[in-house]
N, C-alpha and C positions, 0 to 999 in steps of 0.2 A: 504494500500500500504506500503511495506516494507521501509524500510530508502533507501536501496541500489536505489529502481527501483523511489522513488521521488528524489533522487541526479542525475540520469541518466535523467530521464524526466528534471532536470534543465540542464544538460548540455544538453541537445539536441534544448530545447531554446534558451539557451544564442548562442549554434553552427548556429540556424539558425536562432537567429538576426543580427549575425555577415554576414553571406549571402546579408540578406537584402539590408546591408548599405552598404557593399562590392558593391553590384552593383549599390547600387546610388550612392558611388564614383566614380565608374568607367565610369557609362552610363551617368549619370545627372540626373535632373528629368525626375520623371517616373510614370506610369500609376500602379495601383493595379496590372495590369492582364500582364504590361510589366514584373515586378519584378516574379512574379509568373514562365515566362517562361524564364526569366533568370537563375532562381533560381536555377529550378527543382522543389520548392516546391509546393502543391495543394493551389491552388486561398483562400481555408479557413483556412490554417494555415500562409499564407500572411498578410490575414486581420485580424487575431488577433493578430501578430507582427507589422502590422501598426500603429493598436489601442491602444498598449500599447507603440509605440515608441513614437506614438503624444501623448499620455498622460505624457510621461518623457520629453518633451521638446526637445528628439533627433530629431524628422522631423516635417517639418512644411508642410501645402497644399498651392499650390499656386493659383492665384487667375485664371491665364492662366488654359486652358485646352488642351488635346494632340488631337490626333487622334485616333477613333476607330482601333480597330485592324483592318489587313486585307482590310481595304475601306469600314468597317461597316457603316450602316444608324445610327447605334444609337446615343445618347446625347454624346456629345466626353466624357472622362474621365477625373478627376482632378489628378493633376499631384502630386508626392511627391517630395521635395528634402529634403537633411540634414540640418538640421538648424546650421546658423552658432555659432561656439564655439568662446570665447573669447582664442587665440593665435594664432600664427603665423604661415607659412609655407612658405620656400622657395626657388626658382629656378636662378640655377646661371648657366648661360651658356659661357660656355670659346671657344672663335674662336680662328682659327686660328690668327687675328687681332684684337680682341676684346676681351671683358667680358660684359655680360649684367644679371643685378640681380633682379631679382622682388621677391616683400613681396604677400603673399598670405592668406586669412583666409580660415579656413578649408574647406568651398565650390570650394574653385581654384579659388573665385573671387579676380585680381591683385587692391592690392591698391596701389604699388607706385612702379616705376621702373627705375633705372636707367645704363646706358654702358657708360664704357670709353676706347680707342681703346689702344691697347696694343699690342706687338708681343710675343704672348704665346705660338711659337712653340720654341723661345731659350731659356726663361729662366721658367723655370716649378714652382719656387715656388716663383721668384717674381709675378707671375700671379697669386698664390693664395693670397698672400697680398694684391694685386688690388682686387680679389675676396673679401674677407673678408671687406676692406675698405669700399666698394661699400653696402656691406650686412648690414654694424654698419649702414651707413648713412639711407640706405631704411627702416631699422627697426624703425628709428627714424623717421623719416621723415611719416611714413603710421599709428604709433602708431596703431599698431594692436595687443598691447599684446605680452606675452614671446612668442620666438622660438623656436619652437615645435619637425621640421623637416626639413632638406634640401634636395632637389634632385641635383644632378647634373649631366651636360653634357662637355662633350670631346670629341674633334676631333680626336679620335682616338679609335682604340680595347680595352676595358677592359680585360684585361684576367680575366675568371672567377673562375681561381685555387687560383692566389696570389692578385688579385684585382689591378695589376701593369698595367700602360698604355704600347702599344707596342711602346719602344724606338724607332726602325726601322723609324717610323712615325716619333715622335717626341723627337728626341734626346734629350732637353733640358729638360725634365722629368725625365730622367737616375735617378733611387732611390728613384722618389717619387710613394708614394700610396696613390692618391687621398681622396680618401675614407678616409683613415685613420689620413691624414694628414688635413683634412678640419674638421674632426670630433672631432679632438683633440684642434682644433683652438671654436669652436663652444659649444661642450657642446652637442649637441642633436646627434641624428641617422642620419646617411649621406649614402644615396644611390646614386648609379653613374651609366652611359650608355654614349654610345657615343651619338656623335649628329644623326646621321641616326636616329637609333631606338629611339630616344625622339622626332625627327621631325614626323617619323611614330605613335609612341602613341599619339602625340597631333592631329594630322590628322586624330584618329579615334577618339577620346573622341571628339574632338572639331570642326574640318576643312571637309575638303572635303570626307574624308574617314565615315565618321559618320554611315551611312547606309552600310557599305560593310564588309564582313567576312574573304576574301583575298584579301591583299595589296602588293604592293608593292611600296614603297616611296623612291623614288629616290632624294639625297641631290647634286645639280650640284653647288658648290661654289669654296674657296679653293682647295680641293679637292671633291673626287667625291666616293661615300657609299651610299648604299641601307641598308632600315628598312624592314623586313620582316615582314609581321602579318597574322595570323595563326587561323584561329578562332576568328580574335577578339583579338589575344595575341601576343604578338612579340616575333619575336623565334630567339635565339640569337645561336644557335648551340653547340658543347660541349664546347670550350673554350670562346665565347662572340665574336668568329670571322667571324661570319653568317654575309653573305652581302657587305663581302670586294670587293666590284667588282670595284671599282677603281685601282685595283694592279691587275688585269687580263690583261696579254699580249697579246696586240693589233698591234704593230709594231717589228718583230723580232729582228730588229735592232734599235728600235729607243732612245730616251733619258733616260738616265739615271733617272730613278728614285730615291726620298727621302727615299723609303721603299729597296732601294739596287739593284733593278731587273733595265729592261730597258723595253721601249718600251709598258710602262703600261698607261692603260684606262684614269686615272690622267694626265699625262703630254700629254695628246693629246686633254682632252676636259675641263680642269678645266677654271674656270670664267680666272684667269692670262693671262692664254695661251691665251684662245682668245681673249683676248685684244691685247694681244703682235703680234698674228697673223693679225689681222685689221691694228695694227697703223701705220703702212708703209703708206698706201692706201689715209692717213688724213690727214690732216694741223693741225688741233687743238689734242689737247690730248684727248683721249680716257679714261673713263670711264665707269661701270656699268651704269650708268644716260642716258650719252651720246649716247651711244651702243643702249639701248633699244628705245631712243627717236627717232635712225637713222632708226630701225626697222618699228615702226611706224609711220615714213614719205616714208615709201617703199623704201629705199635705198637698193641695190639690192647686195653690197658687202656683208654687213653685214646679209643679210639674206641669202646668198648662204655660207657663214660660220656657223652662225648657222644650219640652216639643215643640213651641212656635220657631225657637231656634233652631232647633234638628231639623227642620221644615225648611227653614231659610237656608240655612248652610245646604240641606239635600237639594232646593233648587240648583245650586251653584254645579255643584257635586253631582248631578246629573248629564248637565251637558259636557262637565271633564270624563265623563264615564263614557258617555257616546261618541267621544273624540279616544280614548286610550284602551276602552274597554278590559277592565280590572276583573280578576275572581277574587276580591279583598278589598274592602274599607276599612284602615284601621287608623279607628277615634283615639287620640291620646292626648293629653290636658288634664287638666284638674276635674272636670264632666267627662272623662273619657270612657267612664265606665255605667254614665247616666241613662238609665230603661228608658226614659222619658224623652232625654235627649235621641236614643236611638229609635224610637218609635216614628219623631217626627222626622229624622233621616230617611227612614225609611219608608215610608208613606212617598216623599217626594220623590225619590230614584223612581219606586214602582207609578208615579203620575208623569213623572218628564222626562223618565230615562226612554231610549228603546224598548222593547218588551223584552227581547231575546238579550241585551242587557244586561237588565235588570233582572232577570230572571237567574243570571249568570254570578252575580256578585254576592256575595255577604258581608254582612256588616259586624265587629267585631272590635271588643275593646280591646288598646295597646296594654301589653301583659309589662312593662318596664316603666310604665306610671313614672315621676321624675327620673328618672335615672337612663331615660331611652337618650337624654342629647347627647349626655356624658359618656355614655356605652359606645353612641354611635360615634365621638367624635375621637374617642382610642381603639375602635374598628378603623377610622380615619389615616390616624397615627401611622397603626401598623402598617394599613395598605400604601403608604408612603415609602416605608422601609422597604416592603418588597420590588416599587419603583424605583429605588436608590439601586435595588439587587440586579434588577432588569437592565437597569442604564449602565452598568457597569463593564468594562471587556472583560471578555471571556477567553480566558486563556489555553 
């Protein structure tokens, strides 16, 4: 064999060991025959990139086992995952009223986490100081070794030409470039997405979405954005502005919106508004806590409010259904797990979707309740790493 065709044969291994671990970052642990059809590649040159990763100490077997493919009879499979590396990885999620930062080792397993509430829509880079602050303490505190990677999440559009948050949203950011400005604070590779799309990537690697190939993840909080996912991929459109459906005009005339326009999906159904819409009606003060506890005592105010919003929002939610057509809706927010709220979602899909559709989707609460941005945004992390692995020559 000539030099040239054994340098090619090496790159074509190293290309498809990087596959391998590629989709055990992405999926988790995994069967031989799962990775195989992830891959693309044939079940035998699978397992002799298994055999030489567990001979390097890259993957270890677990002691669990999966399921046959398909609802086979046969012995289940033993599972692979990556074995964990000695460093760091981390997820910093900025709310609109908070920050919450978790340490991670290279499996996405969280070892130490902590938030402290902050208003980070006015002042944009005193909130990456709380960021940063919060990041020194967790690293210390989890002793998991240098820091490797960070992902991060924002409440709002990344544009993906200058990597700049959309002002409109969040004025108090005017000038910063996250990415750039957290990466220069850190030291490692900073990858960033709003919170939508990091609450959707964790809801497939991790949450409710796990088994499904189109999503649609609906974030009802502060404000209100959809995650697209696309194959299994989150599809963020040409500028990073895929899913803005809280700034879709719902009231001709109605409030003033933060993003400039009026009468948008945001100032009709976000967590605020319906509080402020309820508390008339109460004695005590109102609440996320409260609200949800009045729901499940059947208090009949509070659920004829919520549905009218599950109704509004499913308006919206329908014609993104009959443009992407989804087998999965999944609600995550503070009402993400509201009967009431999903009633009136669902009512609207089955009035304005397609038939065939609607008939085709389900609607489901996100199983990672707070913790979907943070998940998703050291899902983020990792998949960074592995594009560092990708960009890298191959020798």
């Amino acid at each position: 064999m000539s030099p040239s065709e054994v340098g090619a044969l090496a790159r074509l291994r190293a290309t498809n060991r990087r596959a391998v671990m590629r989709a055990l970052t992405q999926h988790g642990p995994s069967s031989r025959a799962d990775l195989a059809r992830r891959t693309g590649l044939s079940p035998t040159t699978v397992s002799g990139i298994v055999r030489d990763l567990l001979a390097d100490g890259v993957l270890s077997q677990q002691d669990e086992r999966g399921r046959p493919h398909k609802g086979g009879s046969g012995r289940p499979p033993r599972l692979l995952t990556l074995s964990a590396q000695r460093g760091a990885v981390a997820g910093i999620d900025i709310g609109h009223r908070h920050v919450r930062v978790a340490v991670a080792d290279h499996v996405g397993r969280i070892a130490h986490e902590l938030e402290r509430r902050v208003d980070s829509d006015e002042r944009g880079p005193r909130t990456m100081d709380v960021a940063c602050e919060l990041l020194d303490e967790a690293l210390g505190a989890a002793d998991a070794g240098a820091l490797t990677a960070v992902g991060l999440s924002v409440p709002a559009p990344i544009d993906r030409r200058s990597a700049r948050i959309s002002t409109g949203i969040l004025p108090g950011w005017r000038g910063v470039v996250p990415v750039e400005d957290l990466a220069a604070r850190v030291n490692v590779p900073v990858t960033a997405d709003n919170d939508a799309n990091l609450g959707a990537l964790a809801e497939v690697h991790h949450g409710a979405a796990r088994r499904s190939q189109h999503v649609v993840y609906l974030k009802l909080a502060s404000g209100v954005g959809a995650g697209l996912v696309i194959g299994r991929q989150v599809f963020r459109g040409a500028t990073g502005h895929a899913g803005e459906i809280g700034h879709v005009r719902v009231q001709e005339h109605g409030t003033v919106c933060r993003c400039g326009s009026r009468g948008c999906l945001e100032t009709e159904v976000s967590v605020p508004r319906l509080i402020e819409l309820l508390q008339p009606a109460y004695d005590l003060p109102l609440d996320v806590d409260t609200v949800r506890a009045l729901e499940r005592d059947g208090d009949a105010g509070v659920r004829r409010v919520l549905e009218d919003a599950g109704a509004t929002v499913g308006r919206v939610v329908a014609d993104l259904c009959n443009a992407v057509n989804p087998s999965l809706v999944v609600v995550g927010g503070p009402f993400g797990g509201s009967t009431a709220l999903h009633r009136g979602l669902q009512a609207a899909l089955d009035r304005y979707a397609q038939p065939d559709i609607a008939h085709a989707v389900s609607i489901v609460p996100g199983e990672l309740g707070t913790e979907a941005q943070v998940r998703g945004a050291i899902a983020l992390a990792l998949a960074g790493l592995i594009q560092q692995r990708d960009a890298a020559p191959i020798g």
